[in-house]
N, CA, C and O of each residue as an XYZ file, in Angstrom:
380
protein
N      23.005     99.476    156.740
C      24.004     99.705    157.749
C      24.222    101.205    157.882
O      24.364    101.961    156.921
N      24.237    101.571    159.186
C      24.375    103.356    159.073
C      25.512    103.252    160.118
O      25.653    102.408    161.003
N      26.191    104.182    159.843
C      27.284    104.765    160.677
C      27.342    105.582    161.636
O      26.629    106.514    161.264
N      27.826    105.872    162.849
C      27.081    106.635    163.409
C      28.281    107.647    163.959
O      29.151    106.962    164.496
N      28.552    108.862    163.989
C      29.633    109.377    164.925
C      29.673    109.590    166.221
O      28.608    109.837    166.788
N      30.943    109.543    167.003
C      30.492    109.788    168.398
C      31.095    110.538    168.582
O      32.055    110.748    167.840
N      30.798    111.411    169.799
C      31.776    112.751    170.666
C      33.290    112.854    170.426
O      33.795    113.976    170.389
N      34.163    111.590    170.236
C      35.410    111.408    170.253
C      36.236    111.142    168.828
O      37.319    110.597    168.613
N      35.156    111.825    167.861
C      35.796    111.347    166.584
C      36.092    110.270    165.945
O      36.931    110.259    165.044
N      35.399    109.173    166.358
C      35.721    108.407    166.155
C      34.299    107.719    165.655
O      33.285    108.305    166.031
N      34.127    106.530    164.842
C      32.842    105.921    163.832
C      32.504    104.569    164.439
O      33.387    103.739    164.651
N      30.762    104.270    164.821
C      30.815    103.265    164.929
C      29.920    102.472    164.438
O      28.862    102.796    164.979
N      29.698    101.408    163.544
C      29.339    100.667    163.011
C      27.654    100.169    163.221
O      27.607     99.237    164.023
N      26.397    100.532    162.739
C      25.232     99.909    163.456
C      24.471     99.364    162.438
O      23.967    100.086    161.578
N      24.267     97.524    162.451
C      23.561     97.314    161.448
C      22.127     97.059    161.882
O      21.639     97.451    162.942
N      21.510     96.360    160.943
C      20.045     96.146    161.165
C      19.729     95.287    162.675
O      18.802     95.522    163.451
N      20.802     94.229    162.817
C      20.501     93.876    164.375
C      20.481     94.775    165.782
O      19.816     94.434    166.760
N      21.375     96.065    165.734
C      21.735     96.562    166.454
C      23.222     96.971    166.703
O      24.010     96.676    165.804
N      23.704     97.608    167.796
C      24.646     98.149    167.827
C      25.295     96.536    168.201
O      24.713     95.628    168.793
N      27.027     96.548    167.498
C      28.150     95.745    167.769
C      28.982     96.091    168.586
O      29.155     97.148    169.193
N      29.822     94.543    168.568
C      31.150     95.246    169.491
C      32.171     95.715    168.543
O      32.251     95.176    167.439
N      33.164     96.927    168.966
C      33.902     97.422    168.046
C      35.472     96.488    168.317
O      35.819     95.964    169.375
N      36.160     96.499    167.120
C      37.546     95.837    167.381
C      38.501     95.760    168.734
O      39.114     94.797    169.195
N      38.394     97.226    169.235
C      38.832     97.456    170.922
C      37.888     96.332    171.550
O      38.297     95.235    171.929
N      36.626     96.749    171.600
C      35.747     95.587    172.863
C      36.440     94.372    172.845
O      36.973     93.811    173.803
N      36.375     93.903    171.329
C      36.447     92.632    171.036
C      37.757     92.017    171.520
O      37.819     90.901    172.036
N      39.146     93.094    171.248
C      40.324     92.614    172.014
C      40.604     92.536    173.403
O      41.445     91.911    174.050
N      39.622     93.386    173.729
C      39.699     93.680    175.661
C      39.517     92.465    175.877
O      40.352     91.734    176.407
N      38.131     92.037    175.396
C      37.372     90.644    176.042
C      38.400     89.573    175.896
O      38.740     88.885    176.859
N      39.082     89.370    174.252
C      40.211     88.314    174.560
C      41.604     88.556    175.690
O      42.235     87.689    176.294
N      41.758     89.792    175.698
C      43.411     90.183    176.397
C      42.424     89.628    177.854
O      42.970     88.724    178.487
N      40.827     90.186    178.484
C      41.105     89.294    179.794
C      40.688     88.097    179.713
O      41.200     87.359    180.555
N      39.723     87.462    178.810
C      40.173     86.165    179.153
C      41.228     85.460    178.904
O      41.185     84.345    179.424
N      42.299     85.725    178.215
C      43.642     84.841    178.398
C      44.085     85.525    180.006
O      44.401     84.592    180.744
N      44.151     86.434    180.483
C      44.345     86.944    181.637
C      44.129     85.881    182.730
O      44.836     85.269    183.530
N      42.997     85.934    182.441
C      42.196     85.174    183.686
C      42.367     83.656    183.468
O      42.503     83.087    184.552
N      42.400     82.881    182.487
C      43.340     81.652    182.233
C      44.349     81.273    182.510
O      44.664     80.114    182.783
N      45.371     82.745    182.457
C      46.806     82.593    182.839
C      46.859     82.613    184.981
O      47.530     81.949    185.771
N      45.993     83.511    185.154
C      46.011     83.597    186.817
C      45.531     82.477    186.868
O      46.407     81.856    187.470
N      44.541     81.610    186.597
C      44.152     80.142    187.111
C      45.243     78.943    187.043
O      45.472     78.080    187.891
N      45.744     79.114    185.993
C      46.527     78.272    185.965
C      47.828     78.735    186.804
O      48.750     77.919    186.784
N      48.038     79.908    187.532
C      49.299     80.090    188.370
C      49.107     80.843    189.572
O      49.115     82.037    189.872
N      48.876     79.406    190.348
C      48.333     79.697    192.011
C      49.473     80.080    193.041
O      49.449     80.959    193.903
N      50.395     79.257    192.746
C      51.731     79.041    193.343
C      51.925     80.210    194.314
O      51.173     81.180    194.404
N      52.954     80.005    194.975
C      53.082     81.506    195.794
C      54.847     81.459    195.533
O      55.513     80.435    195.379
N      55.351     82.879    195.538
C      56.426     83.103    195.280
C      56.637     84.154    196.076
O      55.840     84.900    196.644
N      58.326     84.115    196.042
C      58.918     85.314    197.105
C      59.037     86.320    196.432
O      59.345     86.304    195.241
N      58.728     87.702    197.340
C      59.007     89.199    196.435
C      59.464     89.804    197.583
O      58.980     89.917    198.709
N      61.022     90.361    196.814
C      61.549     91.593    197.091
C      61.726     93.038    196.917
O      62.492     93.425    196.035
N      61.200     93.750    197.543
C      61.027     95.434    196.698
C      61.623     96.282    198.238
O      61.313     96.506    199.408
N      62.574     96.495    197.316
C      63.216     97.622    198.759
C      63.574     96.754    200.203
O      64.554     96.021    200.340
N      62.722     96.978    201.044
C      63.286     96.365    202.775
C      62.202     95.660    202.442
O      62.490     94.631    203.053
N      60.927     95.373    201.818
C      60.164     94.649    201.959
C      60.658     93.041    201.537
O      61.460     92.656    200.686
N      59.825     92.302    202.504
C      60.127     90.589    201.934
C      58.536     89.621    202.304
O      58.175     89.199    203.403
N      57.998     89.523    201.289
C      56.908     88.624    201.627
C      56.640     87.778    200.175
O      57.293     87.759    199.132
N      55.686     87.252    200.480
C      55.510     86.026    199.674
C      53.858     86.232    199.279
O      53.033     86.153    200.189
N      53.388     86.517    197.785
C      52.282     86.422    197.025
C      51.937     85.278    196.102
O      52.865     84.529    195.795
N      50.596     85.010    195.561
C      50.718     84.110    194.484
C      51.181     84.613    193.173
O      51.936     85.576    193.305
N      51.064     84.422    192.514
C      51.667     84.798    190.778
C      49.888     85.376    190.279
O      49.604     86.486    189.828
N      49.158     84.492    190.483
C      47.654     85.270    190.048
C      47.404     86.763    190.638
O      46.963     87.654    189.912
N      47.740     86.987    192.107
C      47.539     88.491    192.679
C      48.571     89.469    192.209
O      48.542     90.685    192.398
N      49.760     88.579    191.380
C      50.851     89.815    191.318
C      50.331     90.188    190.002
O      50.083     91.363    189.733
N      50.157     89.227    189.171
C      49.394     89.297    187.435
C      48.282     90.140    187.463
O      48.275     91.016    186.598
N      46.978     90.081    188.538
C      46.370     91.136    188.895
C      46.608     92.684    189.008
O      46.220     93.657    188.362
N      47.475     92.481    190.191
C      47.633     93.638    190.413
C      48.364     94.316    189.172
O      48.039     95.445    188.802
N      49.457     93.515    188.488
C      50.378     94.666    187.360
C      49.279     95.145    186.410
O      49.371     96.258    185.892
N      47.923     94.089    186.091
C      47.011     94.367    184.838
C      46.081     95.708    185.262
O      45.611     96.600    184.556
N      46.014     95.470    186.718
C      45.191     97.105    187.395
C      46.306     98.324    187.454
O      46.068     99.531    187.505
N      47.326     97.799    187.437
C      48.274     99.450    187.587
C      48.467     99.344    185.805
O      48.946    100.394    185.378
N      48.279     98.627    185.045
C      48.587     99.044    183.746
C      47.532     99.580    183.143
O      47.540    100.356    182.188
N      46.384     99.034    183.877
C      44.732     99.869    183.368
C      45.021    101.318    183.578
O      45.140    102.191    182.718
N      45.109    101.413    184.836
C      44.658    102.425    185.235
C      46.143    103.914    184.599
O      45.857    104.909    183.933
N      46.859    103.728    184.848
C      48.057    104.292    183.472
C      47.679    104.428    182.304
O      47.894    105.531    181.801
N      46.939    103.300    181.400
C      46.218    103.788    179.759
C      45.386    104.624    179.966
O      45.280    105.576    179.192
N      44.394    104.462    181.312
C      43.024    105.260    181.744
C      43.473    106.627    181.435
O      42.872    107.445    180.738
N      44.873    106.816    182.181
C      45.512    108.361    182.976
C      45.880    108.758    181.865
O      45.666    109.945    181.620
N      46.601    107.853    180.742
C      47.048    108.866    179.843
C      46.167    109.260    178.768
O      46.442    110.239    178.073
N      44.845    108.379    178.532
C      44.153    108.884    177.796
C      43.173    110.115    178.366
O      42.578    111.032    177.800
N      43.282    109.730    179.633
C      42.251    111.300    180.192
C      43.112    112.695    179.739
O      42.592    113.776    179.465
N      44.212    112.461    179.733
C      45.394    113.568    179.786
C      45.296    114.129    178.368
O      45.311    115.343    178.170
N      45.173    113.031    177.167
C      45.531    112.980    176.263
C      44.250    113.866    175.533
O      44.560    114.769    174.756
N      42.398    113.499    175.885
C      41.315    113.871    175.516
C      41.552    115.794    175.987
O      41.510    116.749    175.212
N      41.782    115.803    177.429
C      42.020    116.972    177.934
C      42.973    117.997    177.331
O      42.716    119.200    177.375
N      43.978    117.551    176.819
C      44.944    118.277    175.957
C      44.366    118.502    174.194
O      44.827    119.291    173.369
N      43.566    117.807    174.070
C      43.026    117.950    172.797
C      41.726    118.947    172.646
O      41.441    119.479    171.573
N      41.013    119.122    173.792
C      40.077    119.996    174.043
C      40.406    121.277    174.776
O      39.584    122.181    174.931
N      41.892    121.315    175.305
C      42.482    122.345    175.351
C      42.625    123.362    174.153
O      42.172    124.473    173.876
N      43.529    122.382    173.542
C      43.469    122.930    172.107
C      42.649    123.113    171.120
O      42.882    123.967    170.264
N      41.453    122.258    171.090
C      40.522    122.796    170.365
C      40.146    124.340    170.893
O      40.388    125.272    170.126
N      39.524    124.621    172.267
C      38.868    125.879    172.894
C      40.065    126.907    172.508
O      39.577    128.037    172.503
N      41.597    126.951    172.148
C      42.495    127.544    172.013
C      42.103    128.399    170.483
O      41.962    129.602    170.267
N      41.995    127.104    169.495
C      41.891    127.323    168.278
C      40.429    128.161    167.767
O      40.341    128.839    166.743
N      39.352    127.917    168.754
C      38.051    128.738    168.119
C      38.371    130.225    168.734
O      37.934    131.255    168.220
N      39.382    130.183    170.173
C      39.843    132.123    170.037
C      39.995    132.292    169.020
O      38.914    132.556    168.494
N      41.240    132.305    167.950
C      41.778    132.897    167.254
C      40.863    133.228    166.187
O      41.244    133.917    165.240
């Protein structure tokens, strides 16, 4: 089994079969398939109010949509987060 490092500091696991999935993959894959279990099973359509707006969605497109604005927020803060760390690294080899 050899270990391997990657760009991000971080270790990943490679045995004689080949490369695995790491603990993250492995939870993504369960967090969407219960996702996608939960939108099947809730077709229904319901009323939504936001501000002057008034219309009516299913519960699967609203579950959608919150899981894409919550992606894309972890996405943003980890871009922010890599960028601030390589800030500071290029900071630290001035000195």
């Amino acid at each position: 089994m050899v270990q391997q490092s990657s760009g991000d500091g971080s270790a990943q696991v490679v045995g004689k079969e080949g490369a695995r999935l790491g603990g993250g993959a492995i939870a993504t894959l369960v967090g969407v398939g219960l996702l996608v279990v939960f939108m099947i099973q809730n077709t229904q359509e319901v009323p939504i109010e936001f501000l002057f707006w008034d219309f009516e969605w299913p519960v699967w497109l609203i579950v959608l949509g919150s899981a894409l604005l919550g992606a894309l927020v972890w996405f943003a803060l980890g871009v922010l987060r890599r960028h601030r760390r390589r800030k500071d690294r290029r900071e630290d080899r001035r000195d």
